[in-house]
ROSE-4610 file (N, C-alpha, C; in Angstrom, 1 decimal, always signed):
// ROSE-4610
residu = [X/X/X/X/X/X/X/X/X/X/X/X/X/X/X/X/X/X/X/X/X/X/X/X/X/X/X/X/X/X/X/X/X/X/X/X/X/X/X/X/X/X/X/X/X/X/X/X/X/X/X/X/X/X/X/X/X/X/X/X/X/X/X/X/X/X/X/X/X/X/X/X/X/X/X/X/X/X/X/X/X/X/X/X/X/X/X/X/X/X/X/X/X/X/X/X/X/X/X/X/X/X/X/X/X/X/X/X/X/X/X/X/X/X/X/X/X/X/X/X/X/X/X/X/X/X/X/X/X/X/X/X/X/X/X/X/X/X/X/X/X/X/X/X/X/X/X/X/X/X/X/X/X/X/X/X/X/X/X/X/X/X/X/X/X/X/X/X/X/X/X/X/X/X/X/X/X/X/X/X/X/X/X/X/X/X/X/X/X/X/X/X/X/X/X/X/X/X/X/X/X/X/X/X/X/X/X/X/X/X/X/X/X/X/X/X/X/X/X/X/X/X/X/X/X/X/X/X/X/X/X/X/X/X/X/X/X/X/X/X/X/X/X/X/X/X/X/X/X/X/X/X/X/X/X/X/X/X/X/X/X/X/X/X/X/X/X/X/X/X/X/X/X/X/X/X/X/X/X/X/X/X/X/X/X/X/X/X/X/X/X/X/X/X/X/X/X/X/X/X/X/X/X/X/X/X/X/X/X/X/X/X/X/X/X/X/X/X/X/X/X/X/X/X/X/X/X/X/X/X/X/X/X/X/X/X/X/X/X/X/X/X/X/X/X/X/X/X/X/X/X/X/X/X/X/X/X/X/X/X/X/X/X/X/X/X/X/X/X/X/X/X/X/X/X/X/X/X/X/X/X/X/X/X/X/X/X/X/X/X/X/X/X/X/X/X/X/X/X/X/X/X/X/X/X/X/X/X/X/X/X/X/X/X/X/X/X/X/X/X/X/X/X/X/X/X/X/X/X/X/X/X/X/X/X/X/X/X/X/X/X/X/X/X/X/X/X/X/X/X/X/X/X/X/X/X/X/X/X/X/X/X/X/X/X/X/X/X/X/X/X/X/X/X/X/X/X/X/X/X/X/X/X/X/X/X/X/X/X/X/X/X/X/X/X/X/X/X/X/X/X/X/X/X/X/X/X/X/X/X/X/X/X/X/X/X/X/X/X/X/X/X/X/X/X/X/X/X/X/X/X/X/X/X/X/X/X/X/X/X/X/X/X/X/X/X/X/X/X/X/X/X/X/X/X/X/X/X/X/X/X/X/X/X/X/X/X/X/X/X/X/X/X/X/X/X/X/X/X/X/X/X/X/X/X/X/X/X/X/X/X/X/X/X/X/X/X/X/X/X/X/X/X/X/X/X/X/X/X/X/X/X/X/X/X/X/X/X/X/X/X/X/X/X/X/X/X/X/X/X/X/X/X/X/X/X/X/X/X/X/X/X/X/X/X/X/X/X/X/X/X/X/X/X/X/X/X/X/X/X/X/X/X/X/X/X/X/X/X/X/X/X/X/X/X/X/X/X/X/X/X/X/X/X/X/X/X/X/X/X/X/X/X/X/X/X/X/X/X/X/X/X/X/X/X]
num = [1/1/1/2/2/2/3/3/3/4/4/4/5/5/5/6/6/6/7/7/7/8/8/8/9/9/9/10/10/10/11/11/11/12/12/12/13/13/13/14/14/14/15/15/15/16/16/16/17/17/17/18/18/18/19/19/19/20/20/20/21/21/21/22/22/22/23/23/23/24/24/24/25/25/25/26/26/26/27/27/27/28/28/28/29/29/29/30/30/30/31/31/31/32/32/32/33/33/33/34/34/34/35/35/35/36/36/36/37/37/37/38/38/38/39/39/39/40/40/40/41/41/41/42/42/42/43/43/43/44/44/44/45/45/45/46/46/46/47/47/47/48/48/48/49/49/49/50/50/50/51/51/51/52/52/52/53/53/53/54/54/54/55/55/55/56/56/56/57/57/57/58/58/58/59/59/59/60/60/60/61/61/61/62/62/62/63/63/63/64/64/64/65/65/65/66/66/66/67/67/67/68/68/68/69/69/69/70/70/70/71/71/71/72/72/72/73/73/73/74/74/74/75/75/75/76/76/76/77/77/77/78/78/78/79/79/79/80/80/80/81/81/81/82/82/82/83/83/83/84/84/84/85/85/85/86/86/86/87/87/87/88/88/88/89/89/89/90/90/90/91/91/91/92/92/92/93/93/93/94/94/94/95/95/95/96/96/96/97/97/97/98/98/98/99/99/99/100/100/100/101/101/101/102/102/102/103/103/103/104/104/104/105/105/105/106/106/106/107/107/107/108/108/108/109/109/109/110/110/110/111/111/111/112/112/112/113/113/113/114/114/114/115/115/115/116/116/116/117/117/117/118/118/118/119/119/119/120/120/120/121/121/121/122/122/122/123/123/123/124/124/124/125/125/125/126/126/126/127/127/127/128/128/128/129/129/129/130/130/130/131/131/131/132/132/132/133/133/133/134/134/134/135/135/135/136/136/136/137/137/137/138/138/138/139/139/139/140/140/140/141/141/141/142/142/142/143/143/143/144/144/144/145/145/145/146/146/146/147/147/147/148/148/148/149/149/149/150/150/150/151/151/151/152/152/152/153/153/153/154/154/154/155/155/155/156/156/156/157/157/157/158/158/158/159/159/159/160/160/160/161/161/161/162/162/162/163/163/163/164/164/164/165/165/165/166/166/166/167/167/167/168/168/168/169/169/169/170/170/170/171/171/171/172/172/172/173/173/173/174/174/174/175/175/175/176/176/176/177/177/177/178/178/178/179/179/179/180/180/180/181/181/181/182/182/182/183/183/183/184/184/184/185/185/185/186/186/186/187/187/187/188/188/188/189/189/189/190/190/190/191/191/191/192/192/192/193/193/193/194/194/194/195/195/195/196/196/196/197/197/197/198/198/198/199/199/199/200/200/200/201/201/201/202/202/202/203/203/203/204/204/204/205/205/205/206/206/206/207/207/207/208/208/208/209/209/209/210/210/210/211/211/211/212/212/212/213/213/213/214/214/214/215/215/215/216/216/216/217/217/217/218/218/218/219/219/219/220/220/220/221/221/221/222/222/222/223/223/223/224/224/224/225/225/225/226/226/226/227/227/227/228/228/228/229/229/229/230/230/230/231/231/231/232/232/232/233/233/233/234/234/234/235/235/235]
x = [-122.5/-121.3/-120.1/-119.3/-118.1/-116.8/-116.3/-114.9/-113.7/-112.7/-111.8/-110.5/-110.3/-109.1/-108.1/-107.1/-105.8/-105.3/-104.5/-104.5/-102.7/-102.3/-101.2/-100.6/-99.0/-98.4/-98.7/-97.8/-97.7/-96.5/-96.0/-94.9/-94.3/-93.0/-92.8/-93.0/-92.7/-93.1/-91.8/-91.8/-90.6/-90.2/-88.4/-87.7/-88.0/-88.1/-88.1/-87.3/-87.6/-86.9/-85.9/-85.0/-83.8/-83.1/-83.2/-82.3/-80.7/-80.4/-78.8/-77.8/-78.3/-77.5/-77.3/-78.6/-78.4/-77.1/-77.8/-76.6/-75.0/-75.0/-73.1/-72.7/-73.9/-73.6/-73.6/-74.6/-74.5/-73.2/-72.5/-71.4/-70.5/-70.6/-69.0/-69.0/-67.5/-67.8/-67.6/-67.7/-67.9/-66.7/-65.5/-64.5/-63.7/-64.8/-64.5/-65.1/-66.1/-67.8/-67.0/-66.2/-65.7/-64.6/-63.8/-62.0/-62.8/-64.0/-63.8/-64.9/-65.5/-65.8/-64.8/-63.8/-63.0/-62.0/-61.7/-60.9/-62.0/-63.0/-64.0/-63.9/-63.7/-64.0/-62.3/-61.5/-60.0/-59.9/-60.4/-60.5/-61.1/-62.4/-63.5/-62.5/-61.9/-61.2/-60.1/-59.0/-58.6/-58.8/-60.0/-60.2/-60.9/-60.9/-61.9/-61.0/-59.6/-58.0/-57.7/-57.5/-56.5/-58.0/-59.1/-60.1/-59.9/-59.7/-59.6/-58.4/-57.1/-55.6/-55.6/-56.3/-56.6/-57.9/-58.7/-59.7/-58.9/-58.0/-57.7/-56.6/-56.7/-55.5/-54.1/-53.2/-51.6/-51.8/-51.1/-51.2/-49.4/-50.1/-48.2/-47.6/-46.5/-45.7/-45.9/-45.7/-46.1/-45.0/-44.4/-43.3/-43.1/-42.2/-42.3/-41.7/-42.0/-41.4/-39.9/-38.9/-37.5/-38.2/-37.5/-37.4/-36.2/-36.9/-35.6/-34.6/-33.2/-32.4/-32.9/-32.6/-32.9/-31.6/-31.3/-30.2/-29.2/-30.1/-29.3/-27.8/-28.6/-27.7/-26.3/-27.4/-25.7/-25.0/-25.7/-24.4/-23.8/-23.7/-23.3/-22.0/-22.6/-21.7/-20.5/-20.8/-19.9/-18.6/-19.1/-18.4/-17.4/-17.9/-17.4/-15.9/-16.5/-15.9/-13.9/-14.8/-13.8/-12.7/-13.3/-12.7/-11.6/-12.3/-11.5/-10.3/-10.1/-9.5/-8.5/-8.6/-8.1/-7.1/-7.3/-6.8/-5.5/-6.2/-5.2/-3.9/-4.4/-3.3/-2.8/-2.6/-2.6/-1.2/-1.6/-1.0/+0.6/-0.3/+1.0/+2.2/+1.5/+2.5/+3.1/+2.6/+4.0/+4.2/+4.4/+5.5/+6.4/+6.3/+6.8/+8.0/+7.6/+7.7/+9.2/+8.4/+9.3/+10.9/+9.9/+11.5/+12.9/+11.8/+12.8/+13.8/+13.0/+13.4/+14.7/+14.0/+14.4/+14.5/+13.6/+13.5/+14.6/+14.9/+16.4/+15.6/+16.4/+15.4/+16.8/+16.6/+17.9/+18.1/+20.1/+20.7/+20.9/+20.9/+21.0/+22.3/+23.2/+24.3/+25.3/+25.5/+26.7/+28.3/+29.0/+30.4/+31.2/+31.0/+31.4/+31.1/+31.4/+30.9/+31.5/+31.0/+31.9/+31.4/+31.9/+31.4/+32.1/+31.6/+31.9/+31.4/+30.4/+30.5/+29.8/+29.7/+28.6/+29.5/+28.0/+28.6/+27.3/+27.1/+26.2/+25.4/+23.8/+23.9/+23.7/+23.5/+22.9/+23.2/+23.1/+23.3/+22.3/+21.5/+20.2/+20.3/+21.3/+20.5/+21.5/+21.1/+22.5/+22.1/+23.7/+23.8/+25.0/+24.3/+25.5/+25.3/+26.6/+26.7/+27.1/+27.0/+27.0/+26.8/+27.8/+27.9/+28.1/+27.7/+27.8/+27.2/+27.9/+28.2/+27.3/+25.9/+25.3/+25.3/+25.0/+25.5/+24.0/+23.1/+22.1/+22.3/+22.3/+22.8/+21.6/+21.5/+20.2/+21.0/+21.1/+21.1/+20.4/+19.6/+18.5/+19.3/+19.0/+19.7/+18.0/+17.3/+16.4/+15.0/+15.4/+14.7/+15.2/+14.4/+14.3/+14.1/+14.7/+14.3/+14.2/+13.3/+13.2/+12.8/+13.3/+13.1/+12.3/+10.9/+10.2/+10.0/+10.5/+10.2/+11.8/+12.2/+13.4/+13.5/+13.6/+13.3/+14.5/+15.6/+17.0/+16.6/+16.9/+17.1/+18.1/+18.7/+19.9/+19.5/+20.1/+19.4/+20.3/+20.7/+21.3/+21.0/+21.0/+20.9/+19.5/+18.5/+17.6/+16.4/+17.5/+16.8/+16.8/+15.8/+16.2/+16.7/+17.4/+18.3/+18.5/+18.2/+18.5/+17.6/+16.5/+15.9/+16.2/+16.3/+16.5/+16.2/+15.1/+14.5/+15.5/+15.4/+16.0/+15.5/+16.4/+15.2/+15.1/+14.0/+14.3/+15.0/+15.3/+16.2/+15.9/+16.4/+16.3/+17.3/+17.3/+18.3/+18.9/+19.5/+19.4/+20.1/+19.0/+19.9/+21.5/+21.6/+23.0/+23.8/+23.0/+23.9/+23.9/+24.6/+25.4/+25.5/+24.9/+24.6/+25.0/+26.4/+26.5/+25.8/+25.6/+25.0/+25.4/+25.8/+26.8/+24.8/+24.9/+23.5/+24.4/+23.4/+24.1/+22.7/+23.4/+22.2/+22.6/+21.7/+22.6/+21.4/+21.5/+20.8/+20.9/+19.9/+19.9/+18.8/+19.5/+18.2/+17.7/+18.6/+17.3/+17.7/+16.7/+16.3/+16.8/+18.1/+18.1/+18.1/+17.9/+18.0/+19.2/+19.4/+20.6/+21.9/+21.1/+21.9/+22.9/+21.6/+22.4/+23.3/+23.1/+24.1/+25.4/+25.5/+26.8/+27.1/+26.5/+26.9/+27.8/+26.8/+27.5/+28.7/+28.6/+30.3/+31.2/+31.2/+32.1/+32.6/+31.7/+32.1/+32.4/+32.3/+33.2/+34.8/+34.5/+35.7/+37.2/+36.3/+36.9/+37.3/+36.1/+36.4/+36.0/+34.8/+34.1/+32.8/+31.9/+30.2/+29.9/+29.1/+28.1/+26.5/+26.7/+25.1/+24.5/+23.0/+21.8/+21.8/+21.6/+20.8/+20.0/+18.6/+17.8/+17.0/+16.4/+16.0/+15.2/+13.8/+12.2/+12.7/+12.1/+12.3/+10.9/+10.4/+9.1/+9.9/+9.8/+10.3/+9.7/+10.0/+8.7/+9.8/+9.2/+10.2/+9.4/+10.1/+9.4/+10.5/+9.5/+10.2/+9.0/+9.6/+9.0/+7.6/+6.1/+5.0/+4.8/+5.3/+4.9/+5.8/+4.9/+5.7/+5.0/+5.4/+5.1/+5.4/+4.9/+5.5/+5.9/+6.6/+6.7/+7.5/+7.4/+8.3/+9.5/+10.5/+11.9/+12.3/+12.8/+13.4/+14.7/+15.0/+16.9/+17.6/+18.5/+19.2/+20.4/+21.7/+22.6/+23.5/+24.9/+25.3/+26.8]
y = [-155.8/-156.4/-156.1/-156.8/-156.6/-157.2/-155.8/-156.4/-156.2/-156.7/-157.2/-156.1/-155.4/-154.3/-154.5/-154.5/-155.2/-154.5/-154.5/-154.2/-153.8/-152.8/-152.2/-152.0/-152.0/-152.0/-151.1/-150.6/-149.1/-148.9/-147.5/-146.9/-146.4/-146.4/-145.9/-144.4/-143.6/-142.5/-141.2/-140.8/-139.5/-139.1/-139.3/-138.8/-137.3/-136.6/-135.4/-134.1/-133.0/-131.7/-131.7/-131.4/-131.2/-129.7/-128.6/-127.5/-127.9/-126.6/-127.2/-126.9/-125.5/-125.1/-125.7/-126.9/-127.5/-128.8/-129.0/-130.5/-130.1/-128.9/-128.2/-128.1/-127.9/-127.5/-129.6/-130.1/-131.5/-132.2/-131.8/-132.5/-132.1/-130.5/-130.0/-130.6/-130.8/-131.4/-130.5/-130.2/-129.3/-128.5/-129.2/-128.4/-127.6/-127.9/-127.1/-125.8/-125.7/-124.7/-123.8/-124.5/-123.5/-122.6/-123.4/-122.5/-121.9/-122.2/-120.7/-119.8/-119.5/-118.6/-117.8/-119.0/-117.9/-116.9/-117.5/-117.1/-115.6/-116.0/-114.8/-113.5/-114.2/-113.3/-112.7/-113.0/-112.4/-111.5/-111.9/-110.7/-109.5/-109.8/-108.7/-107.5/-108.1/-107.4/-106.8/-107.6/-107.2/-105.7/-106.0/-105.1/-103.6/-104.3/-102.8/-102.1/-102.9/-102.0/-101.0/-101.8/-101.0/-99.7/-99.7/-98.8/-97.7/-98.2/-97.2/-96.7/-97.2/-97.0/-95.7/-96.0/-95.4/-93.7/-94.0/-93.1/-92.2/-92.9/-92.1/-90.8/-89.8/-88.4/-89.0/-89.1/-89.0/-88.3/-88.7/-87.5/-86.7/-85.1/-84.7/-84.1/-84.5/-84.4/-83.1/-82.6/-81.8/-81.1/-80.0/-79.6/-78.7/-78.5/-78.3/-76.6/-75.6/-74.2/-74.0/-74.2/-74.0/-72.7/-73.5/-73.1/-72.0/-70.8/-69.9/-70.9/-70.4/-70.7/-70.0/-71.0/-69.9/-69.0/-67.9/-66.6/-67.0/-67.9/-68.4/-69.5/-70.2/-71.6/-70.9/-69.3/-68.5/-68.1/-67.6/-67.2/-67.9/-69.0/-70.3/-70.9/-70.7/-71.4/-70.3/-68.3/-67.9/-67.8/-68.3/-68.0/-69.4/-70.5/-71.3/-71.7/-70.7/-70.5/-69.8/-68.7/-67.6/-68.4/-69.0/-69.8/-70.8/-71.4/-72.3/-71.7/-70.0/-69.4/-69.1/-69.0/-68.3/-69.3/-70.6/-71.7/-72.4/-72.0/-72.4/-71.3/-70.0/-68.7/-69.0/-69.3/-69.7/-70.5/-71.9/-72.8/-72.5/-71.9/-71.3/-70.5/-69.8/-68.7/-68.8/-70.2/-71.0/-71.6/-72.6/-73.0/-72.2/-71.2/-70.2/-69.4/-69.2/-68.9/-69.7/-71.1/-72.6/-72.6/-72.1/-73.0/-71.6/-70.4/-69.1/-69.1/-69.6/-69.3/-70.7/-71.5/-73.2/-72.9/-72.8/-73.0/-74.1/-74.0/-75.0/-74.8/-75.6/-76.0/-75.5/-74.5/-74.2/-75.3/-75.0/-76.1/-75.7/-76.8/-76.7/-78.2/-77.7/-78.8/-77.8/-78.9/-78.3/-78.9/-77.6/-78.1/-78.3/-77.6/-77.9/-77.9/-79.0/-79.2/-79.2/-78.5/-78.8/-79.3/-80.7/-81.1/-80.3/-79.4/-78.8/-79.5/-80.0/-80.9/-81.8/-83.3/-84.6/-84.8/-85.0/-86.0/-86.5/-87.4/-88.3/-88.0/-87.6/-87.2/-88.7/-89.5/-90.5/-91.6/-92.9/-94.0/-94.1/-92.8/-93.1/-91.8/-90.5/-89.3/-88.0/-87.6/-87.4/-85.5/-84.9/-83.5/-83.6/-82.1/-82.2/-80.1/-80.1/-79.1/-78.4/-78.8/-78.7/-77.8/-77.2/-75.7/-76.6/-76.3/-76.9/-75.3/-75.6/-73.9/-75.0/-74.4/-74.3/-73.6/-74.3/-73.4/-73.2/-72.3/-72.2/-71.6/-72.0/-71.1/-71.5/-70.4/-70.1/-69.9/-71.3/-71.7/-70.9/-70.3/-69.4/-68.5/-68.1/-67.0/-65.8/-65.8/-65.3/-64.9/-66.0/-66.2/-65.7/-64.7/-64.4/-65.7/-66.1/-66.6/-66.3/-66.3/-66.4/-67.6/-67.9/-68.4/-68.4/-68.2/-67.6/-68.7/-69.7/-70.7/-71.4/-71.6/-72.9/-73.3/-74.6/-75.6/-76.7/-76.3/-77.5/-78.6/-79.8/-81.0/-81.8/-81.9/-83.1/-84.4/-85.6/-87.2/-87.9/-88.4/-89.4/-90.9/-91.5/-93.3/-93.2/-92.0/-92.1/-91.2/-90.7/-90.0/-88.7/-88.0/-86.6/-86.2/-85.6/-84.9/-83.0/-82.6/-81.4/-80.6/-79.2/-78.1/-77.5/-76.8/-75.4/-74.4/-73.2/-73.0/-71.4/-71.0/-70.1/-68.4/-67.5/-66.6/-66.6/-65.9/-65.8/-64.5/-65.2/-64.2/-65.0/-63.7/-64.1/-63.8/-64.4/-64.6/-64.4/-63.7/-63.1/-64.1/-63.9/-65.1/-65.0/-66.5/-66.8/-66.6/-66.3/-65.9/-66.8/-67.0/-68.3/-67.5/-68.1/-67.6/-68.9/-68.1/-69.3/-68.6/-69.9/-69.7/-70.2/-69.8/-70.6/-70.8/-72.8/-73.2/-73.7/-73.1/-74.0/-74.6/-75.9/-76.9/-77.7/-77.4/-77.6/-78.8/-80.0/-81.1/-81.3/-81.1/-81.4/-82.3/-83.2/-84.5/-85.0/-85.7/-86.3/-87.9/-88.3/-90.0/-90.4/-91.8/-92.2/-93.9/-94.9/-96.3/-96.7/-97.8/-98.3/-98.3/-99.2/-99.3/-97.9/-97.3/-95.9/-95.4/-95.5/-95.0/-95.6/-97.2/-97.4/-96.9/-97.2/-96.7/-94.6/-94.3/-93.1/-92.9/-93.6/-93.3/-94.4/-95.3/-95.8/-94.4/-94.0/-93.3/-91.8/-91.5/-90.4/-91.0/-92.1/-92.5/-92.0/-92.9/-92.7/-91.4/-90.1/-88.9/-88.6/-89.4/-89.1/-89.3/-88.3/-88.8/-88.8/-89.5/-89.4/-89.0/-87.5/-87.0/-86.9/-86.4/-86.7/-85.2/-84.3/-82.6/-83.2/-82.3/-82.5/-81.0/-80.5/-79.0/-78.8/-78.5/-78.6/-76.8/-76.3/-75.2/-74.9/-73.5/-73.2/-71.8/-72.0/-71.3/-70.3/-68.8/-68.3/-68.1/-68.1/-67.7/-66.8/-66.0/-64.7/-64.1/-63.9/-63.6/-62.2/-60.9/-59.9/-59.8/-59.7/-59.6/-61.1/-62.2/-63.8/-64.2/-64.9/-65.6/-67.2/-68.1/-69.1/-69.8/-70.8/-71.1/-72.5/-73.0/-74.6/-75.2/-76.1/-76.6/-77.4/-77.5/-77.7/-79.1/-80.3/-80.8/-81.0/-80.5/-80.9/-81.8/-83.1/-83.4/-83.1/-83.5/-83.3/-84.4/-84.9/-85.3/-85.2]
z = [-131.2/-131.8/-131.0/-130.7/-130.1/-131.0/-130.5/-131.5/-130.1/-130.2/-129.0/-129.1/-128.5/-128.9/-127.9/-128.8/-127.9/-126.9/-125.9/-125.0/-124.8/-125.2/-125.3/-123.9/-123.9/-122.7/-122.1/-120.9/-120.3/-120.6/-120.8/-120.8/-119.6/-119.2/-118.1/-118.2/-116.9/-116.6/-117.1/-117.9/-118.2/-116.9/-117.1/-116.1/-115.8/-113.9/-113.9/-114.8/-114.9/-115.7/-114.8/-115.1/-114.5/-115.3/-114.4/-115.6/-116.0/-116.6/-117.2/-115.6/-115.5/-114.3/-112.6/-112.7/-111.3/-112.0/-112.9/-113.4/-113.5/-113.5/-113.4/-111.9/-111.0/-109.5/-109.2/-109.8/-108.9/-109.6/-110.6/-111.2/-110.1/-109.7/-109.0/-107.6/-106.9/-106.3/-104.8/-104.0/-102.9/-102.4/-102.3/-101.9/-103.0/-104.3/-105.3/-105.3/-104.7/-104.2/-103.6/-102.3/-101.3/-101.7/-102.6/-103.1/-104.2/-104.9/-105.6/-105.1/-103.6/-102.8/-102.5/-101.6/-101.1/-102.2/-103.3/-104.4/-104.8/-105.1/-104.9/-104.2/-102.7/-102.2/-102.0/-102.0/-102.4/-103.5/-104.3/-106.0/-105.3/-104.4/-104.0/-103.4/-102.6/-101.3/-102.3/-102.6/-103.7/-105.0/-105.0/-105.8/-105.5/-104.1/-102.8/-102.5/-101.8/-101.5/-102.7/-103.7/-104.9/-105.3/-105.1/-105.7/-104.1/-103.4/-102.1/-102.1/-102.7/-102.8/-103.9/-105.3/-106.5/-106.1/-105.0/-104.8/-103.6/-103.1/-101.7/-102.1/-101.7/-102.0/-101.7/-102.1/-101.8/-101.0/-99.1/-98.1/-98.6/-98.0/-98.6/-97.1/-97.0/-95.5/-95.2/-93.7/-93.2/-93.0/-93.5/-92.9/-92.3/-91.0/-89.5/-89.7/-89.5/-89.6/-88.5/-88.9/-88.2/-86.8/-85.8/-84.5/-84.6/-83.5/-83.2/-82.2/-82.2/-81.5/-80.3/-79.1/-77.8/-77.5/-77.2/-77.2/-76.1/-75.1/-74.2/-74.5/-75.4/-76.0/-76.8/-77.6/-78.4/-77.7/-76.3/-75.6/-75.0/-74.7/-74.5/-75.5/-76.2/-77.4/-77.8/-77.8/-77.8/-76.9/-75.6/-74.3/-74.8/-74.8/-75.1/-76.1/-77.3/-78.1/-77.9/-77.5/-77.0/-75.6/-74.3/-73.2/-74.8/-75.6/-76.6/-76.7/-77.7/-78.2/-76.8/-76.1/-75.0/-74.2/-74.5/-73.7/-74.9/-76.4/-77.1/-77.8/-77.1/-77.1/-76.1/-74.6/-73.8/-73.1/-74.1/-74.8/-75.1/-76.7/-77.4/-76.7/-76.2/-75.0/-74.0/-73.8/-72.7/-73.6/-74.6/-75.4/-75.3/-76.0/-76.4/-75.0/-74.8/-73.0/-72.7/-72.8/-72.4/-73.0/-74.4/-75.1/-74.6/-74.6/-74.5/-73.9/-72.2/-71.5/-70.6/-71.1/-71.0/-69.3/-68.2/-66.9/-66.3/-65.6/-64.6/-62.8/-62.5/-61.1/-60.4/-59.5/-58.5/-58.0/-57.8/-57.1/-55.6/-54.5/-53.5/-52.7/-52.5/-51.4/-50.7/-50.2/-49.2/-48.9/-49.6/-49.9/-48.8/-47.6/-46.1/-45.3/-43.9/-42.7/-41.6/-40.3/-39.9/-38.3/-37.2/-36.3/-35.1/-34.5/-33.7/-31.5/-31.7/-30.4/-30.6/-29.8/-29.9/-28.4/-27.8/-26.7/-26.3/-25.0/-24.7/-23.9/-23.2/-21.4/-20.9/-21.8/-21.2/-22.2/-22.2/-23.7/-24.4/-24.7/-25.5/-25.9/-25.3/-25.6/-26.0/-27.5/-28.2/-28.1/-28.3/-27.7/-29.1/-29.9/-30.9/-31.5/-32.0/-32.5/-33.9/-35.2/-36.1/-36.6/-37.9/-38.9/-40.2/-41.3/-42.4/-43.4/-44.3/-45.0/-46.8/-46.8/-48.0/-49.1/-50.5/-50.9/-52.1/-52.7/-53.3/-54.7/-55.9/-57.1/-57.7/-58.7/-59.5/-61.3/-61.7/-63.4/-64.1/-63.8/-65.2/-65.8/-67.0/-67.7/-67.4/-67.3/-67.4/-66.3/-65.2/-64.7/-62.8/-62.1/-60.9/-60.2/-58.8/-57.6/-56.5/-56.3/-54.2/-53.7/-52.9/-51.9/-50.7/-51.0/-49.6/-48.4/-48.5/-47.1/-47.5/-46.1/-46.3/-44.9/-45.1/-43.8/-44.4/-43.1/-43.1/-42.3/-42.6/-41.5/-41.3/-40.4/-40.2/-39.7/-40.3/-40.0/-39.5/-38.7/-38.7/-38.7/-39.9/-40.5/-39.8/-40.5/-41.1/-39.7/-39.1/-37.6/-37.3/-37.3/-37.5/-35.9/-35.9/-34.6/-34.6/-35.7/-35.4/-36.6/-36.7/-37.7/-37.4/-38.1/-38.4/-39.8/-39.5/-40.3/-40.8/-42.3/-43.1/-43.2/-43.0/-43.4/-45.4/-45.8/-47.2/-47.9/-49.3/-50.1/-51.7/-52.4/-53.8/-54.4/-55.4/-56.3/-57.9/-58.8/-59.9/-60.7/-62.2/-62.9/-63.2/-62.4/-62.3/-61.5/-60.2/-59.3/-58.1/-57.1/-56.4/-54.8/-54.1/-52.5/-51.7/-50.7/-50.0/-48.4/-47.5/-46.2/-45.3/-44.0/-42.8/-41.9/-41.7/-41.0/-40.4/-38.9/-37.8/-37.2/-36.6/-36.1/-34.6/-33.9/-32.5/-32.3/-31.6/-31.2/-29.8/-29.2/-27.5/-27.0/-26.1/-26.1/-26.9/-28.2/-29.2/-28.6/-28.9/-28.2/-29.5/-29.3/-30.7/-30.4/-30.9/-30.8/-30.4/-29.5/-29.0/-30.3/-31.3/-32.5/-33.3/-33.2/-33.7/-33.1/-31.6/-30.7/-31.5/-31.2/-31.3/-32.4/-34.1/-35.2/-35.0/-34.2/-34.1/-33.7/-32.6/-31.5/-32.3/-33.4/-33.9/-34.9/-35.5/-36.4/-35.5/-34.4/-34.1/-33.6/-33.4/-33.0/-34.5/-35.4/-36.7/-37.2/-36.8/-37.3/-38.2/-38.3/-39.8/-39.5/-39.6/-39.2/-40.7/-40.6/-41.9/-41.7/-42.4/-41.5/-43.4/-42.9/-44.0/-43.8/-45.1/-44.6/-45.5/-45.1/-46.5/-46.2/-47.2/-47.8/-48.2/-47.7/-48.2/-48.8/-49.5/-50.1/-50.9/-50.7/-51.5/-52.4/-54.1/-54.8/-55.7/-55.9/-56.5/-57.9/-59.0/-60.0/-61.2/-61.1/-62.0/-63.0/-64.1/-65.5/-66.0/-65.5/-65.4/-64.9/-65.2/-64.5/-64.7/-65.1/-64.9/-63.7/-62.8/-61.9/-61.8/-61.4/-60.7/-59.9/-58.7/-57.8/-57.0/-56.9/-56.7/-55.6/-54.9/-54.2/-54.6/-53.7/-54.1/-52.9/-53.0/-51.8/-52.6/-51.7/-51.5/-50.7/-51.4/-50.1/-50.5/-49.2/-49.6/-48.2/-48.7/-47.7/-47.0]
């Protein structure tokens, strides 16, 4: 006996298993994968510093035991000190000194002269005889002079013709020394020009001569002295 049995469809085949946690990774989309790696691995590091920052001792500064002075440098610095003190007593004590004594520079001219010969050997070559009476005073109320060098010169319009050197002497404050200098000129060579300037003016009776006065001065105010040069002119 046969009976006829129907013949039913097919069903398709059930989709594969798929877990929950692949379907979250195939949603995300890749450069989303990588920023929260690297965000990852930033927290990691992050959080390795501050546990090594938190684990590590506070270092504490080292501090250095004070050096001797070397004995050399103090005695350096006393010498120093003292040269200071010594330079600004020093100081004070010529101020002091200065104002006391108010220092004046000796005077030096000459009140009279007198032409005793000029004549010619030759039109170039002058012969003369001259006395002229100097006169040296010492202005200090206080103050010693000597004079240990003195060197006279006579010029004519700018030409020396006649030296003559001084002996020395000193002088008390205030006191006034006159000197008879004689200066004799033989053979001085002088320019045509000068010639004539001269022999007009002997004609006239009147020379006009230059003295001038190098002078080296010592000046002392009991065991202080000091010492300076002097030029003098006079005419």
């Amino acid at each position: 006996m046969s009976s006829d049995i129907p013949k039913l469809p097919l069903l398709p085949p059930p989709p594969p298993f798929t877990p929950p946690h692949l379907k979250k990774l195939k949603q995300t989309p890749l450069h989303q994968i990588v920023l929260s790696k690297q965000a990852r691995s930033q927290q990691t590091e992050t959080s390795e510093v501050l546990h090594n920052s938190k684990s590590r001792p506070r270092e504490q500064p080292i501090l250095r035991q004070p050096r001797r002075t070397n004995p050399l440098i103090w005695f350096c610095a006393i010498l120093c000190m003292i040269f200071s003190l010594f330079l600004i007593f020093f100081g004070i004590a010529t101020l002091v000194i200065f104002l006391d004594v108010k220092p004046r520079t000796p005077v030096f001219d000459t009140p009279a002269a007198t032409l005793n010969v000029i004549y010619f050997n030759s039109p170039d070559f002058l012969n003369g005889d001259v006395i002229f009476l100097a006169n040296f005073s010492n202005p200090n109320r206080k103050l010693n002079v000597k004079y240990e060098y003195l060197d006279i010169k006579l010029f004519f319009s700018e030409n020396l013709i006649a030296v003559q050197a001084l002996q020395p002497f000193s002088q008390n404050p205030g006191e006034t020394r006159l000197m008879s200098v004689h200066l004799i000129s033989s053979l001085v060579h002088l320019p045509p020009n000068t010639v004539l300037e001269l022999q007009k003016q002997v004609q006239r009776n009147r020379v006009a001569y230059d003295i001038q006065g190098t002078f080296r001065v010592k000046a002392k105010l009991g065991i202080f002295h000091f010492s300076y040069w002097l030029h003098g002119r006079a005419k």
